[in-house]
N, C-alpha and C positions, 0 to 999 in steps of 0.2 A: 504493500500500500504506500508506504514511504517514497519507493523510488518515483511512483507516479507524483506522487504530492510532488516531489522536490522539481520533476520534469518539467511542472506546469510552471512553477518557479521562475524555472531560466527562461521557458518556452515563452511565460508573458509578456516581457521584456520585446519581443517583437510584436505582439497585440498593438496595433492602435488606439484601441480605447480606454486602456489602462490608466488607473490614475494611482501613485505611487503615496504612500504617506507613512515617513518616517517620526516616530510618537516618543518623547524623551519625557517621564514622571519623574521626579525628581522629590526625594522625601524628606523632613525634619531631619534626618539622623544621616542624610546623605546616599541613602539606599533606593535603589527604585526600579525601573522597569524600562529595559528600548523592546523597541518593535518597529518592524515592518511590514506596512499593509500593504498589498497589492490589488485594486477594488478593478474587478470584471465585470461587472452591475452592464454595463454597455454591450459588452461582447456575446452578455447571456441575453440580454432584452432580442438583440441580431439575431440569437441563435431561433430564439421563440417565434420571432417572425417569417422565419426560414421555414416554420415547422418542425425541425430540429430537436423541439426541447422534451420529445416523448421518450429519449432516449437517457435523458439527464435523473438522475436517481438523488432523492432530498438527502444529505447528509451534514454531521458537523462534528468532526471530526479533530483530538488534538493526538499528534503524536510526537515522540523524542526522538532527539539526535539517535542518544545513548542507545536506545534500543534498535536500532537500524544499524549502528557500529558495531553492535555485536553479533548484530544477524549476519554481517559482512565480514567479521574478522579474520575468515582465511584469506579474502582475497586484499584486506587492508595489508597481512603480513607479507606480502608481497610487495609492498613498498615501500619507499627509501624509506627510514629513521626519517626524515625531515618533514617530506609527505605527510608520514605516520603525526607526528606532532599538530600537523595544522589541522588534520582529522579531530584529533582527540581535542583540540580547542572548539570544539562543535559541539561537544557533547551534553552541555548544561542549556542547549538551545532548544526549543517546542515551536511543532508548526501547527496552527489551526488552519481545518480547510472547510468553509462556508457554501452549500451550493443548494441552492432554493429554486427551482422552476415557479413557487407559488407567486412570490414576491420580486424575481428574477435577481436576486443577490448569487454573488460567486467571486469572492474574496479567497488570499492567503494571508493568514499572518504569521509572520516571524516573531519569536520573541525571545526573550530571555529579561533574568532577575541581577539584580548587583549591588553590591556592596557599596560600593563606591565607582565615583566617577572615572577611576583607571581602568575599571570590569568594564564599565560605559564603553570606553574606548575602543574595546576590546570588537563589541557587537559588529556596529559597519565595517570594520577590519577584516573580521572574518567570513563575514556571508557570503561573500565573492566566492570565498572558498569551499562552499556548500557543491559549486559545479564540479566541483573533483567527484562525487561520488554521485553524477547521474548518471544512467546509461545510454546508451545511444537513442535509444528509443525509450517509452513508456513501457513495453510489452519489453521490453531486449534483457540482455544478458544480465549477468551477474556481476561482470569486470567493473573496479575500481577505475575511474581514470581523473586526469588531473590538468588542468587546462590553464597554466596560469598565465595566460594572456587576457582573461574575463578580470583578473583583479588589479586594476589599473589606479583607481581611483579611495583616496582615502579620506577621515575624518577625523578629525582629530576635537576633544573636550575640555573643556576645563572649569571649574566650578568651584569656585572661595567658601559660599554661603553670602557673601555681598555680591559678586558678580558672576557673570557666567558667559563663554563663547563655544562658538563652533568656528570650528576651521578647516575646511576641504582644501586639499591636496594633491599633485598628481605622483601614483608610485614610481610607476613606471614610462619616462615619455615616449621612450620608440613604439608602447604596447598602446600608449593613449591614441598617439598617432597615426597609428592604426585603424582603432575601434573608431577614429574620429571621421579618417578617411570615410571610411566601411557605410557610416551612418547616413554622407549625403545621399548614396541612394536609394534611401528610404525615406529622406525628409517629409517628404511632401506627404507620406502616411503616416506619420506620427505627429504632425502636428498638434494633434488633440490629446497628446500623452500629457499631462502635471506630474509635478512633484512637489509634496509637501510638507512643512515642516509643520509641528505639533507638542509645543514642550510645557508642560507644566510644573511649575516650583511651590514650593513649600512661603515662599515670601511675596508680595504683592511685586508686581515689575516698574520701578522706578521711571528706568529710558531704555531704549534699544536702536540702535543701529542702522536697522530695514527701517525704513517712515513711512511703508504701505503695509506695516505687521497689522494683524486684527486681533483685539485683545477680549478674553473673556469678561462675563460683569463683576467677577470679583478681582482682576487685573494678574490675574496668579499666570492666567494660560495663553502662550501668543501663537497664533499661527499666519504662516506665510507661504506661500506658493506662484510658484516660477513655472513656465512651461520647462518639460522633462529635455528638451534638445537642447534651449540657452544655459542650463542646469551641466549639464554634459561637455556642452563648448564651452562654457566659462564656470566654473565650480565656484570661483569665487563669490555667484550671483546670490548664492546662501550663505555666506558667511555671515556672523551676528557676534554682537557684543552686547550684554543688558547689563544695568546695574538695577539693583534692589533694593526696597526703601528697610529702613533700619526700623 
């Protein structure tokens, strides 16, 4: 079941109608929750109009890294010590999978819990590296593989209790360069793709950085959203600084 979950994961990422929404809670004690949503709401509505959607089965479903690594571990031992590591940083992650023909929902979300904002950091670093362990197909084999040309792109956190940023980065430039080339030929079908940011504190938010953010009624929650191409060609377009009232 996992391998499909994880399939549909990478496979969205070519969807056009996806809308991406990366979710940072953030607690009194500095412990909290990232996730990432991936909302198909559009692509299922498409599907239903097609007629299509008799074939879709109501489910909602959470499952674990950990327990997908171990169902795999002979073919994980098969690869390098290093491989092996970035695997095993996977394994405190859960994926829920949402699919409603009633109400046409058809969501992913990524998650994971943290201690602190270094565990934070840890989340978008590693997801990228979720594509090592799909297989070719939905239906296909059992082989491990590893693909790190998909992890291009990093984010980096940082959180005092008085202030807080984000900061995206590129890892790898010949691998961005690439994936940046790759993407003009699809422009023109993803234009409808977002991505969005989502972060809630424990303190009311003083000021922020972005001056088009939208803030909840109790000033705690901001969110902001970039189309997912200008997000892609310029990372920088998310970057955020807040301070926090005392």
């Amino acid at each position: 079941m996992l391998k499909k979950l994880l399939f549909m994961l990478v496979a969205s990422f070519a969807l056009v109608s996806c809308q991406f929404t990366e979710t940072l809670t953030i607690n009194e004690d500095g412990s909290g929750r990232m996730s990432m949503n991936i909302d198909m709401k559009e692509m299922m509505a498409m599907t239903q109009s097609m007629g299509m959607d008799s074939a879709i089965v109501k489910m909602d479903s959470t499952v674990t890294f950990a327990k997908f690594l171990e169902e795999k571990k002979d073919s994980i031992a098969k690869l390098s010590k290093a491989d092996q590591e970035k695997l095993k940083k996977l394994e405190d992650y859960s994926i829920r999978t949402v699919m409603n023909p009633e109400t046409s929902d058809l969501f992913i979300d990524v998650f994971v819990d943290f201690k602190n904002i270094d565990e934070a950091n840890n989340l978008m670093n590693s997801l990228n590296q979720a594509s090592a362990i799909i297989p070719e197909s939905p239906g296909g084999g059992t082989e491990i593989k590893n693909d790190p040309s998909t992890d291009v792109l990093g984010v980096r956190y940082d959180y005092t209790g008085n202030s807080f940023s984000r900061d995206a980065y590129i890892k790898d430039e010949k691998a961005y360069k690439k994936q940046k080339d790759s993407l003009q030929e699809a422009e023109m079908f993803m234009n409808s793709m977002n991505y969005k940011l989502k972060y809630t504190f424990p303190k009311k938010i003083k000021s922020a950085s972005i001056e088009d953010a939208n803030y909840s009624l109790d000033g705690k929650t901001i969110t902001i959203e970039r189309r997912f191409l200008d997000y892609f060609k310029d990372p920088d377009v998310l970057d955020l600084q807040i301070e926090f009232e005392e």
